[in-house]
Every structure is written in C-alpha cells, then in structure tokens.
C-alpha positions as CSV (number, residue, x, y, z in Angstrom):
1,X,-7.6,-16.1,15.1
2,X,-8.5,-14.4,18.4
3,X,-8.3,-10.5,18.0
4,X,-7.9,-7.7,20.7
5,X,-8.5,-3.8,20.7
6,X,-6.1,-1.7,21.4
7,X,-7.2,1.7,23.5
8,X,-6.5,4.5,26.0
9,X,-6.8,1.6,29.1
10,X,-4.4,-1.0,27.4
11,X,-2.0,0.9,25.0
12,X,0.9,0.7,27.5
13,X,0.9,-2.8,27.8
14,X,-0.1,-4.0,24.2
15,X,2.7,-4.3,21.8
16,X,1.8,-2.9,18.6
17,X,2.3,-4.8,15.8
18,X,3.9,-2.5,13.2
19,X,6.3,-2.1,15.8
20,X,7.4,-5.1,18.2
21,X,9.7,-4.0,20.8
22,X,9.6,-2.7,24.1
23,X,8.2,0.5,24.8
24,X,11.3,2.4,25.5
25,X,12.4,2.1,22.1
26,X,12.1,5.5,20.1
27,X,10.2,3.6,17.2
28,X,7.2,1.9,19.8
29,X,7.2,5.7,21.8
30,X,6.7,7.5,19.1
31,X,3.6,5.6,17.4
32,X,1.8,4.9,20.9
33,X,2.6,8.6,21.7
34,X,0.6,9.3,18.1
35,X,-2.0,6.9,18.7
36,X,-2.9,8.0,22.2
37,X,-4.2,11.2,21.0
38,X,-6.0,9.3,18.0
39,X,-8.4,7.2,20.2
40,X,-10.5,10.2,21.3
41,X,-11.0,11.1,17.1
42,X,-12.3,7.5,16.6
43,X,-9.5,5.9,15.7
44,X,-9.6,1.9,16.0
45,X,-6.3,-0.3,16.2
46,X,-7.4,-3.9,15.7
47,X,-4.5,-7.0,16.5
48,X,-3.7,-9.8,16.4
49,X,-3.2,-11.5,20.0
50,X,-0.4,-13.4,18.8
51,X,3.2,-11.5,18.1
52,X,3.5,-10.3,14.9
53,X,1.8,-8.1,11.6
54,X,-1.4,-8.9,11.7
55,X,-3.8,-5.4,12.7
56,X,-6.0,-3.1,10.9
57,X,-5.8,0.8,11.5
58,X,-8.6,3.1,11.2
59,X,-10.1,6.7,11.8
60,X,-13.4,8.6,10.6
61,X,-12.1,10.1,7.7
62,X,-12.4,13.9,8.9
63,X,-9.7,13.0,11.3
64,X,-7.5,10.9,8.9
65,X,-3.9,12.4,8.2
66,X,-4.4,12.8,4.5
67,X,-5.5,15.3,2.6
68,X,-8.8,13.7,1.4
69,X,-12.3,15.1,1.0
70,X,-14.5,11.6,2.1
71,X,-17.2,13.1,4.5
72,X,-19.0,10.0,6.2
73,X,-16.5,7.5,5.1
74,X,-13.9,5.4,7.5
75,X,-10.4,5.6,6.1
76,X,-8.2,2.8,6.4
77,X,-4.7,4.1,8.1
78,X,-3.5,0.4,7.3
79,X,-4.1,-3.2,6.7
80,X,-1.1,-5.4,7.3
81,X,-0.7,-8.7,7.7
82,X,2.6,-10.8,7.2
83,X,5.3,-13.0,7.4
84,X,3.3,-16.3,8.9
85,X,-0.2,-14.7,9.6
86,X,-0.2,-14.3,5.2
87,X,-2.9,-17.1,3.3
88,X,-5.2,-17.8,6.4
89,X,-7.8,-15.5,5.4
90,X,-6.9,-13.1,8.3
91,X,-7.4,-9.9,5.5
92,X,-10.5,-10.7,5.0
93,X,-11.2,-11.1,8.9
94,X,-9.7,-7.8,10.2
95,X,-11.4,-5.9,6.8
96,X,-14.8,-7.6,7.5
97,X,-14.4,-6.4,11.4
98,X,-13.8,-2.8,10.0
99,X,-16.6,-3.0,7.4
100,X,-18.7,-4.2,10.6
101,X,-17.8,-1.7,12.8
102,X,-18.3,1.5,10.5
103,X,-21.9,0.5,9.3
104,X,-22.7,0.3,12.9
105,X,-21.2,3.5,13.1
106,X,-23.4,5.2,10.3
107,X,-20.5,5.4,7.9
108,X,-21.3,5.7,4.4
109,X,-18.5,3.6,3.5
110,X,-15.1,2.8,3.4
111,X,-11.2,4.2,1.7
112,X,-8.3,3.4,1.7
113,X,-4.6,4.6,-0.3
114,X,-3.0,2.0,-2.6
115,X,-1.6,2.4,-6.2
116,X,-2.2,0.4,-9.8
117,X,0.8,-2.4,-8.8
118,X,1.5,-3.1,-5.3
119,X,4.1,-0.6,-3.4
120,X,5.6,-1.3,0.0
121,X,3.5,0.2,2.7
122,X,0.5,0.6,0.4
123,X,-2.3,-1.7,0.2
124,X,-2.3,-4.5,-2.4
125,X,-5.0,-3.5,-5.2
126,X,-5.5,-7.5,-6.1
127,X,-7.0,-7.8,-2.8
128,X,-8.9,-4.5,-2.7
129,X,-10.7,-5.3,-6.2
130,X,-11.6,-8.5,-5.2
131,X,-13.1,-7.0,-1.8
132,X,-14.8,-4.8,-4.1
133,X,-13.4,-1.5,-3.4
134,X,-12.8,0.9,-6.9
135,X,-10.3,3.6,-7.5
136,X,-11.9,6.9,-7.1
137,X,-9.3,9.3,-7.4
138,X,-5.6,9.3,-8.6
139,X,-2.8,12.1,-8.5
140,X,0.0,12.3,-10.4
141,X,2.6,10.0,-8.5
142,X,0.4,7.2,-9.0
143,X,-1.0,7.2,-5.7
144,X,-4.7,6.4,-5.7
145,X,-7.9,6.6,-3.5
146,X,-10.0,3.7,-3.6
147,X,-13.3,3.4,-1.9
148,X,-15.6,0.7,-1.0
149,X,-19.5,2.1,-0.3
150,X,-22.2,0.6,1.8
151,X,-25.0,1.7,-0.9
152,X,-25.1,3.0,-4.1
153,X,-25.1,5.9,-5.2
154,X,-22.8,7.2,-2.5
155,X,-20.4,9.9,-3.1
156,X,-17.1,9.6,-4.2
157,X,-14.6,10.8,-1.8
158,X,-11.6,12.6,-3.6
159,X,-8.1,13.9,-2.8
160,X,-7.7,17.4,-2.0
161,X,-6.2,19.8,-4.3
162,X,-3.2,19.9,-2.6
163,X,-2.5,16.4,-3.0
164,X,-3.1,15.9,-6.3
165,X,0.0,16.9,-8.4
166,X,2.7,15.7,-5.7
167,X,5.6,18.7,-6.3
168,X,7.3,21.2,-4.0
169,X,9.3,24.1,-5.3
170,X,12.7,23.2,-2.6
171,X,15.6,21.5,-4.1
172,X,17.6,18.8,-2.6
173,X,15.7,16.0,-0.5
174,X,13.0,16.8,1.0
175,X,11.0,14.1,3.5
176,X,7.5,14.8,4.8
177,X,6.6,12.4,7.6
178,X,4.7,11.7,10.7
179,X,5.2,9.3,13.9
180,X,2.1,7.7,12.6
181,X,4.6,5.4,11.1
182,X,7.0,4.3,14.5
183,X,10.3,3.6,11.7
184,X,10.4,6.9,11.3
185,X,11.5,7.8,14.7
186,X,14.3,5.4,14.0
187,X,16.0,6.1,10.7
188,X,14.9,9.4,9.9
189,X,17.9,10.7,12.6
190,X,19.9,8.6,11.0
191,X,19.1,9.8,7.7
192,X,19.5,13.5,8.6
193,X,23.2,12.5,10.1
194,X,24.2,10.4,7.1
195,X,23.1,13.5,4.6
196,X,24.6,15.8,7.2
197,X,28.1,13.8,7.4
198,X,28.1,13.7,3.5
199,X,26.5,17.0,2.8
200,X,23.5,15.7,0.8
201,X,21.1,18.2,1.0
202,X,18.5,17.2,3.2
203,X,15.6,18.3,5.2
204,X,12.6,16.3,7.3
205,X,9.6,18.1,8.0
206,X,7.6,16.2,10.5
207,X,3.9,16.9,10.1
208,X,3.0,17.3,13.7
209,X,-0.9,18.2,13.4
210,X,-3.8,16.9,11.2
211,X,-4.4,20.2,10.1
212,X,-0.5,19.8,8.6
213,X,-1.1,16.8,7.0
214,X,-4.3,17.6,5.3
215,X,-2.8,20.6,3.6
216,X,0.1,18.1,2.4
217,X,1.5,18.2,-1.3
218,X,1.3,14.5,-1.3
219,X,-1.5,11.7,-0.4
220,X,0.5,9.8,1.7
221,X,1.6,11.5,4.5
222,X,3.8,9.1,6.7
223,X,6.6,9.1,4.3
224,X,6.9,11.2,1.0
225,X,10.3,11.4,-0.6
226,X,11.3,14.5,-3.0
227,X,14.0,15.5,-5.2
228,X,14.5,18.7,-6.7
229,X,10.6,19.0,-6.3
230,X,9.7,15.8,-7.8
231,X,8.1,13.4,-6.4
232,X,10.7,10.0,-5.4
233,X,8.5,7.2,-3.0
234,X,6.8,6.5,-0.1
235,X,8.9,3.6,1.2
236,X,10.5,4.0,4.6
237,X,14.3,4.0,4.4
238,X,17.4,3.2,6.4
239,X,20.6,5.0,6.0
240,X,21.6,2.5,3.5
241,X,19.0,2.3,1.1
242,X,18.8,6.5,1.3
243,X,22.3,6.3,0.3
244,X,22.4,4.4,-2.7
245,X,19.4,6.3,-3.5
246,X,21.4,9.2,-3.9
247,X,24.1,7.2,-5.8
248,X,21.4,6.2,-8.1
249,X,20.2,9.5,-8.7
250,X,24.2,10.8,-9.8
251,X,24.5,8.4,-12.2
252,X,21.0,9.0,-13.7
253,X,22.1,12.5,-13.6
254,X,25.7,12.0,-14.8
C-alpha cells in the first residue's frame, strides 16, 4: 500500500478519508477547516492514496482534544481502516509508521481511547493488546486510556479529573462535539431540527477550543451523548437513529 501525508500545502486537494466527498460539502469543510489549524500543533494525518478508510490521525498529546494528562506521549486521534482495505495488514502499517515517527520525535510513547469490547468509532482492543498497548486508565462509562511505551518504566498517562466520572447536572439531551469528526457538521443540524420539530429537549455544545475540550466531562470529545446527566454513547447519529433513541428511552422509562 503506497501512503501519502496530508498537510498545510496539499489539504485542499487531498480527500480525507473519514470523509470522501467534495470539499464543498459541510461534512469535508468542517474537518479540513479543524485540521488546518492542527498541522502547526504537530498533528499528522497519514492516508491511504487509494479512496477509501484507510488513515491514521495523530497529535502530541498536549495538544490532543481530550482531557488527558500524558506529557511526552503521541495520542492517536484515530486509526481506521475499512470496508476493502480490512485483513491486508494495513493496521499494522499505518500504526508502525506512527510508532516510527514519534520515537524520532523523542516521544516517550504512544495512547490511544478504546473501551473493554469494541464500540463504533473507538479503537478495537483485540488489535491494541496484540500490538502491545495496556489499559492505563478507565472512567466510569467504560471509556478507557490505553498506552503503548517505548521503554519501561515510563509513566502512565491518565484521564483528567474532569473526565473521569462522565455526568453533567442538565436534563434532557445533551451532545458535546467537535468538527474534529466531519459527520457532525451534517447530522447534528438535523438532529437539533428533528428535537426542535418534536420538542425533545435538546442542546449541542460544540467544543470550539482545545482548552474546551480538555476541561470536558467525558473522554471522548467528538461525540458524547447525555440524558438527564447520564452518560448515553459516543456513536455519531442521524436523525433516525436519535429518534428511536428517544423512543427507546420512553419505553425504558414507561
């Protein structure tokens, strides 16, 4: 597989690959809008050349939207590959680029977000064990920190306080995101007219800074679902699957 770098000189012309369109769709704007401002922090957006999910994501760790503590380590933003690009080893090419690139960079080491059983938009644990990463931190939704370091003895990076018992005081549904993710600038709209028309109470709060989404009540910081204060998922949504969402949670309440 032939790989390319994607930067300041070539974003406009590069499709990214968590979001294949053109780039005057609100989805492909909004993430090459976010990355642009990312390169400068040392952020590294590694693709495929062919079309499709195959890219790794990552940033020094003091600039990572999370609210982690992992001084000297590289966090991993994401590692996705799919669809026809899965079982060719390409994982283990893109991570081994990363793990590459950070020890040249003096990093002490690597993390990354995932949970015990794979979630959508989370990376799988299976792989990361076998990689050799460990779990080094967990908060209360499930959401863990694992970490992969170059040497032993290294210290443990660890989520911030904030972060570690995901729960808001607001009622209703409330959705913290960021345009690091480019479905959000698509169905979060639509999610906010759906509620809107059906007066679900809802409210988006776009984490706009870094600062922001360090001080976030949840690890994951690109899409973080609560109800009534607790804690619901990280998976993106369309209006559809918000809505029966909500159908589900009237019955459970009911």
């Amino acid at each position: 597989m032939e790989y390319i770098q994607v930067t300041k000189e070539n974003l406009e012309k590069e499709h990214i690959c968590c979001a294949i369109s053109n780039n005057k769709d609100a989805q492909v704007a909004s993430k090459k809008a976010w990355l642009a401002k990312r390169f400068e922090e040392g952020l590294v957006f590694l693709k495929s050349t062919e079309r499709g999910k195959c890219f790794i994501e990552y940033i020094p760790a003091e600039y990572a939207w999370n609210p982690i503590e992992a001084e000297g380590y590289m966090y991993i933003d994401c590692l996705w590959v799919s669809g026809s690009f899965k079982g060719h080893g390409y994982s283990t090419e893109l991570l081994n680029a990363c793990i590459k690139d950070s020890k040249e960079k003096g990093k002490r080491g690597l993390c990354i977000l995932a949970t015990a059983k794979k979630k959508p938009f989370l990376a799988d644990p299976k792989f990361l064990k076998y990689k050799g990463f460990s779990v080094c931190d967990e908060a209360d939704n499930g959401v863990q920190l694992w970490y992969l370091p170059f040497t032993p003895g290294e210290g443990e990076p660890r989520f911030k306080e904030c972060a570690k018992h995901p729960r808001i005081e607001e009622k209703g549904y409330v959705l913290y995101y960021t345009h690091q993710c480019p479905f959000n600038a698509k169905y979060v709209p639509s999610i906010e007219a759906a509620a809107a028309e059906r007066g679900i109470p809802f409210k988006a709060i776009r984490l706009q800074t870094r600062r922001e989404a360090q001080c976030a009540p949840t690890p994951v910081t690109t899409y973080a679902l609560f109800y009534d204060g607790e804690y619901v998922t990280n998976e993106q949504m369309n209006e559809k699957k918000f809505l029966k969402l909500v159908e589900k949670s009237k019955e459970d309440e009911g």
